[in-house]
C-alpha positions in Angstrom: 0.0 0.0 0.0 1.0 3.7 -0.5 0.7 6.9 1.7 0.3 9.7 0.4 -0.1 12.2 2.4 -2.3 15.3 1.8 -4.8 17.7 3.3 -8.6 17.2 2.8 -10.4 20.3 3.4 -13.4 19.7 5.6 -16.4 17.8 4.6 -15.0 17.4 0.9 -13.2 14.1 0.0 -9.8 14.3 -1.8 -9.0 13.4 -5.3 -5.5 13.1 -4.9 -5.9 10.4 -2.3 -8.5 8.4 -4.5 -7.5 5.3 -5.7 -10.6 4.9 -7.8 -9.5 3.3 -11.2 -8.8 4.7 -13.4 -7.1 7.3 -10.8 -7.8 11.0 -11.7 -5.3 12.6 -9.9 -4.4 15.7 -12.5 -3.2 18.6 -10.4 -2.3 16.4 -7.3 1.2 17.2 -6.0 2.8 13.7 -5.5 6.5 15.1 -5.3 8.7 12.3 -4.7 6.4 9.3 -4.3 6.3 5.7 -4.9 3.4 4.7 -6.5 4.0 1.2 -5.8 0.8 -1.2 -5.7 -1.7 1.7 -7.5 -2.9 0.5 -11.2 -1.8 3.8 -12.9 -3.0 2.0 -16.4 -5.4 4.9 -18.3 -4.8 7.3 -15.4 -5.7 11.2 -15.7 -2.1 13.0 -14.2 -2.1 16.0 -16.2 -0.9 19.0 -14.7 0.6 16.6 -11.9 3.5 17.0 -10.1 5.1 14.0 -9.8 9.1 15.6 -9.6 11.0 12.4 -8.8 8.5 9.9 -8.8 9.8 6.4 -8.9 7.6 4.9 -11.6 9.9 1.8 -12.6 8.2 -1.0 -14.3 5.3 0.4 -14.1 2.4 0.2 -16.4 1.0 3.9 -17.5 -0.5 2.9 -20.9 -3.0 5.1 -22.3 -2.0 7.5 -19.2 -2.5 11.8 -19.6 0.4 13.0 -18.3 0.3 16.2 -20.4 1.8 19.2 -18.5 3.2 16.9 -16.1 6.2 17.6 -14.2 8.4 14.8 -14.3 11.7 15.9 -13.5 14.4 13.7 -12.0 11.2 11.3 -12.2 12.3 6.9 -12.9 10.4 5.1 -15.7 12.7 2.7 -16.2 10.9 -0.3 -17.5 7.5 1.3 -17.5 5.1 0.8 -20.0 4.1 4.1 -21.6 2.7 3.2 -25.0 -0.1 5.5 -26.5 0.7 7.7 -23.4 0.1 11.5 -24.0 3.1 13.8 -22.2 2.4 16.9 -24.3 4.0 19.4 -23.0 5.2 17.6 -20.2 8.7 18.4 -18.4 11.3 15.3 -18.0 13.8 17.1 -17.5 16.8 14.3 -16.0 14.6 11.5 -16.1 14.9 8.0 -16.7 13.2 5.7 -19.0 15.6 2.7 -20.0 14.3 -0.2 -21.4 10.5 0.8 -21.4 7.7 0.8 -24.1 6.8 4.2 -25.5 5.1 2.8 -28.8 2.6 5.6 -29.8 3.2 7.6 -27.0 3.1 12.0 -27.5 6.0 13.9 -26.1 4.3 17.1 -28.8 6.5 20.2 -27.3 8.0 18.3 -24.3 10.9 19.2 -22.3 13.3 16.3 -22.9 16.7 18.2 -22.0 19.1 15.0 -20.4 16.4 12.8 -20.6 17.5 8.8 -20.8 15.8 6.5 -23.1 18.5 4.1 -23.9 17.2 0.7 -25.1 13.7 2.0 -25.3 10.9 1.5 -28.1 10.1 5.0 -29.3 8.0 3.5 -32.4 6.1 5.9 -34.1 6.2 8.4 -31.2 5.2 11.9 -31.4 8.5 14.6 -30.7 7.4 17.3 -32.9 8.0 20.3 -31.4 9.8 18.7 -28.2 13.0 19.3 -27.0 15.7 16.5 -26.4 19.3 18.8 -25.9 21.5 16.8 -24.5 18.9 13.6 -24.1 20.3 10.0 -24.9 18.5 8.2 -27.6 21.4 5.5 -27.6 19.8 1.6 -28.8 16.2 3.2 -29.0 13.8 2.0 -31.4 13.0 4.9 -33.8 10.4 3.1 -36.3 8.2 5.6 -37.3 9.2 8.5 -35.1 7.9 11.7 -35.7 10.7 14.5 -34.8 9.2 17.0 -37.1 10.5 20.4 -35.5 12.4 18.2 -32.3 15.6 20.0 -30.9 18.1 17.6 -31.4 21.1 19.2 -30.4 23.9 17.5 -28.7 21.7 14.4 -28.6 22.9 10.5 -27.7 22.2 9.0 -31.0 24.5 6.6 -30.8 22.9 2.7 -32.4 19.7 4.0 -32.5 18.2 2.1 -35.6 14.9 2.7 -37.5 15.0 6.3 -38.3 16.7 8.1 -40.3 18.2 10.6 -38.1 20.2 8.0 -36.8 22.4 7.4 -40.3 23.4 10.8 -39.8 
């Protein structure tokens, strides 16, 4: 089980405390939480602030996390495919090895973000920034990066795309 600890304001349940599925919890503050043992699959996070959440192996398909904060935030492992993080911020976070098929990062902050090893097929960058993130060993197939900020990005092995012959 997971605490989370917030305030409810008299007489009026809290949202951000629900564990209803699918969990609506856009606008909660969850700063630095585990979110072990809570079914995350289709949630509603947008607008969340979930700054260094430890999300490993976790499954978020179908998730709205557009407009999320996820800085310094773990994914490693998670499953994020057909995800929408639109606008999202990621800045110095982690997601090795997880499934972002059909996911939207449209005008994302990306800066130093990890994806090594992951399966970026036929996601949605356009308009997002990824200075200085590491696209090393990812699965491109189908990628949209129309308009992406690429520079001084980890494209080292990446396969499927053809940003990655340059």
């Amino acid at each position: 089980p997971i605490s989370i600890y917030v305030s409810i304001s008299a007489g009026k349940p809290n949202k951000c405390s629900s564990t209803k599925i699918p969990i609506d919890w856009s606008g909660c503050n969850l700063y630095g939480k585990v979110l072990t043992n809570i079914d995350l699959r289709m949630a509603k996070l947008k607008n969340a602030n979930l700054h260094g959440a430890s999300l490993q192996n976790k499954d978020l398909s179908g998730a709205d996390l557009s407009h999320a904060i996820l800085k310094n935030a773990n994914l490693d492992g998670a499953d994020l495919s057909g995800a929408d993080l639109s606008h999202s911020s990621m800045i110095d976070a982690k997601i090795r090895n997880a499934n972002l098929s059909d996911a939207k990062f449209r005008y994302a902050k990306l800066y130093r973000t990890d994806f090594t090893k992951s399966n970026l097929s036929n996601v949605d960058f356009t308009g997002a920034t990824l200075s200085d993130a590491n696209l090393s060993f990812a699965n491109l197939r189908g990628a949209n990066l129309e308009h992406a900020g690429t520079w001084a990005t980890n494209l080292n092995q990446c396969k499927n795309h053809p940003i990655c012959e340059k």
